[in-house]
N, C-alpha and C positions, 0 to 999 in steps of 0.2 A: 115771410115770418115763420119762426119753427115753434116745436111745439115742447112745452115744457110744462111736468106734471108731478106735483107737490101734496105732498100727504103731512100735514102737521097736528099733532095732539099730544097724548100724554105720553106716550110713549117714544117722543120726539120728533125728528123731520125725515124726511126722505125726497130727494128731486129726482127724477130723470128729465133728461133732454138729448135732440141729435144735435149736429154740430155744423148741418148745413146752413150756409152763407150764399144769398143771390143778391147780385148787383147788377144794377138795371141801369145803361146807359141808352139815352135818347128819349124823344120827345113824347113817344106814345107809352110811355110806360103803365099808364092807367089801365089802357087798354087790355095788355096784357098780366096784369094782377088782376083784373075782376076775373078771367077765367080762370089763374090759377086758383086765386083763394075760391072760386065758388066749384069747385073738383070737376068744370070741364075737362082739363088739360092732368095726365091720369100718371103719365114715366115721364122720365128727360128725354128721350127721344123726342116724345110729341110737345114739349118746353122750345126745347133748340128748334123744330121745324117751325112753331109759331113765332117764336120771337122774333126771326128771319122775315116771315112774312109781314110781320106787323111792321119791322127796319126798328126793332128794339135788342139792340146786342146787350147781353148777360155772360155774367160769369158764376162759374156754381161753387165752391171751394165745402170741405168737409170736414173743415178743421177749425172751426171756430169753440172757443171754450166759453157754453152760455152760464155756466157752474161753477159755482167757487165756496170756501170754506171762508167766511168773513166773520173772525171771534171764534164765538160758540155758535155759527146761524150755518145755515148754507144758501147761498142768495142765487137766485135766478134771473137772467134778463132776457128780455127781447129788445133789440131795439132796429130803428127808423131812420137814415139817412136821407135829411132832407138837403135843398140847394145852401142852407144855410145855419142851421141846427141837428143837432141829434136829438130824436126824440127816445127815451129807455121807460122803458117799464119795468120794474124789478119788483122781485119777492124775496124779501129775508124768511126764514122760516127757523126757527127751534123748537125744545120742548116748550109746548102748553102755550105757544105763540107764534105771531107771523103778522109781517107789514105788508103791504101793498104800496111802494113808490111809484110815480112818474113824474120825469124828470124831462126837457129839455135844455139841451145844454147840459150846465151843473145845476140849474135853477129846480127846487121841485116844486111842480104844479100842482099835485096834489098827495096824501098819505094816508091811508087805511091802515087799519087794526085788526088784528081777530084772532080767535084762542083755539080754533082746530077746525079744519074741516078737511077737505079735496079741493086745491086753485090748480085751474087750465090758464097757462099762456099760449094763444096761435090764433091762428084765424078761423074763422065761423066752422069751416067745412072738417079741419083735424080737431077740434075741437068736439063736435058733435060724435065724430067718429070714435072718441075719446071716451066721452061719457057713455056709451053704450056698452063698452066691452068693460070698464074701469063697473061701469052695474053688473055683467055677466061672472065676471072676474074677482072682483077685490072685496076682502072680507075685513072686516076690524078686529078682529082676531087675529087676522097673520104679523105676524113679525115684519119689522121695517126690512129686512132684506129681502123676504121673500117678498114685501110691496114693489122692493125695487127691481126685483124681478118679472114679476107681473106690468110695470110698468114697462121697463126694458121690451118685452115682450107684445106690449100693446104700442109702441110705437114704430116697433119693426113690421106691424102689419097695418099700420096706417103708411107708411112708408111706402108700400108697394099700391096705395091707392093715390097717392099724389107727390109729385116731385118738391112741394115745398120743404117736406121731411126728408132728413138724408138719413143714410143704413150704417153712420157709427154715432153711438149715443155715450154719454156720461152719464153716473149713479152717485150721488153724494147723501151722505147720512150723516147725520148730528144729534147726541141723543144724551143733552146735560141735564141736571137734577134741576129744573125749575117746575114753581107753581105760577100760575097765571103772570101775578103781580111782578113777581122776578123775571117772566120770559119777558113785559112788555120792555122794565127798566132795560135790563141787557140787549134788547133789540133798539133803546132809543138811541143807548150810548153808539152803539158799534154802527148806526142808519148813521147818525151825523159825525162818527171819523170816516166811516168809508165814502160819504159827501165831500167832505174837505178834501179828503186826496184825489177824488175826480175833478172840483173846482181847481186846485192845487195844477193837477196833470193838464184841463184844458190851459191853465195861463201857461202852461213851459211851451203846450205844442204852438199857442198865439204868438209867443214870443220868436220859438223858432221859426215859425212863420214869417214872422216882421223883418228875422235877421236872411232868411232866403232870399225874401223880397228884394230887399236891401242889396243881396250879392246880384241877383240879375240884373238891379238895377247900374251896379258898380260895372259889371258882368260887357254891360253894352258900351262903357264908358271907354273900355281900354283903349289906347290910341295905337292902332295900325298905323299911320301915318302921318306925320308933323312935324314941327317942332316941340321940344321938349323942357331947353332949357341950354341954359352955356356953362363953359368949363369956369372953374371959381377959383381950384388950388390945383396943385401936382404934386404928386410923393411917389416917384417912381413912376409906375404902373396904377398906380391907384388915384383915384382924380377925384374931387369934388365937385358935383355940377349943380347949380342954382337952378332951380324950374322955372320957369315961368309964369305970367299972370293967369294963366290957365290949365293948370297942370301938377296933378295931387302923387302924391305916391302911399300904395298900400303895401302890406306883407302879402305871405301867400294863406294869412288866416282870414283874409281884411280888416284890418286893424290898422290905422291909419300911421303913418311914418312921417310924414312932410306935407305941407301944403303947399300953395303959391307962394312961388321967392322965398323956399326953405330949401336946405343944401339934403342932396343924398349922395351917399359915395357908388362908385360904379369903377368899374376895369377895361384896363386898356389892351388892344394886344401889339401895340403899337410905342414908340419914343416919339413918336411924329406929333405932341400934341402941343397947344401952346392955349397961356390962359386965356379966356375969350372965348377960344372957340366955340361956335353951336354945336349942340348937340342936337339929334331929329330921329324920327323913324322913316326911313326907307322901305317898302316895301318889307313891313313886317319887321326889320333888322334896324335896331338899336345905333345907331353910326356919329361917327363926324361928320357936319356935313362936309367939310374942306377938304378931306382926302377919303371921305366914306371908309376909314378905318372903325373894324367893329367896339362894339363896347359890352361890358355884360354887368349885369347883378341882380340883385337876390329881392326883388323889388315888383309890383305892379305898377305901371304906369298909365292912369286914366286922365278922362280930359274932367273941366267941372259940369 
């Protein structure tokens, strides 16, 4: 989890966050997040050497953007990769306002209010680390950039105490003319457009899913080897072959063309053909069977 640090009141919003992204594959994962998040585990070096020893491979990337300008807000997230949900936690923040969402999925499970304060996203250990120096440090009197400064500068040295923080950070500022009542409305509209477009976005990625699926499924079907179907007409070089009762033809988008005992056209390189003929695959290669003269076209050929 990274660490992300929100100043909202009257004089508007301010976020910083880094940009690190860890991905934990294998079974003992648990294991090794209690020591990260409790600031056993201190650089990446000493991350990669336990992860290794626990047989928990990780990947660390430093390019995630947890920051975004949504409306007039500037929203924050952390979020959860589970075997079967996302779990997110976000902060919308403007002038004289700020929500608190958690969401799995697109579902949100719950939604807080509140008209200013200082909110920490991370976990227990950069957290703490957080509010210590954010008390030695940050005044309400300074100006939103120089908070984002302050902050910028307070994450770069939690950074160097734990590898959950990475060392490039983003700074976003938003600072619209609202009073309380106005920052909540503006924050309700823009919470539930920016909902719809993530429930929106999981149905495209479900859907693209299904049609993946789908192609692996088709993917395995191809027929390497059989019969196919017999020749039906003749126009030169170009032939018409009927499939048989078990034998579909797709494009190369998969998009269905013909089904059983539907005609596709295909090419000869041969005069040697006569109607009737089967047609089969041979070792991979499209043919006659009667003179194993090739055949070609623009076609997928699976079984059902």
């Amino acid at each position: 989890m990274s660490l992300i640090i929100a100043y909202v009141g009257k004089k508007g919003c301010v976020m910083a966050s880094d940009k690190r992204r860890i991905a934990y594959f294998g079974n003992n994962r648990q294991a090794l997040e209690d020591e990260l998040y409790d600031g056993s585990i201190t650089t990446d070096d000493e991350l990669m050497k336990r992860s290794k020893e626990l047989d928990v491979p990780i990947k660390i990337t430093d390019d995630a953007d947890k920051l975004r300008i949504v409306g007039n807000t500037v929203r924050g997230e952390v979020s959860t990769k589970g075997s079967h949900e996302t779990k997110r936690k976000r902060i919308y923040g403007t002038t004289n306002g700020y929500q608190i969402v958690e969401l799995i999925g697109s579902e949100t499970k719950s939604r807080n209010a509140g008209e200013k304060g200082i909110i920490l996203f991370g976990n227990d250990f950069a957290k703490k680390q957080a509010e210590t120096l954010i008390q030695r440090r940050w005044k309400a009197s300074h100006s939103l950039r120089l908070m984002g400064d302050i902050f910028e500068e307070i994450l770069g040295e939690i950074a160097q105490k734990t590898p959950t923080i990475g060392k490039e950070f983003d700074v976003l500022i938003q600072q619209p003319k609202f009073n309380p009542s106005e920052a909540q409305k503006h924050l309700n509209i823009t919470i539930d457009a920016d909902i719809k477009v993530l429930t929106k976005y999981r149905q495209q990625l479900t859907e693209e899913m299904i049609q993946k699926t789908r192609e692996i499924e088709l993917a395995n079907k191809i027929i390497d080897e059989g019969p196919v179907g017999k020749v039906d007409s003749i126009d030169g070089k170009m032939i018409e072959v009927k499939l048989n009762e078990k034998t579909q033809a797709f494009n190369f988008n998969w998009k269905p063309l013909a089904g059983p005992n539907q005609k596709v056209m295909m090419f000869a390189d041969t005069d040697d053909i006569k109607v009737g003929d089967k047609v089969i695959i041979k070792d991979e290669v499209l043919c006659l069977k009667r003179n194993k003269s090739p055949l070609s076209c623009n076609i997928i050929l699976c079984s059902l």
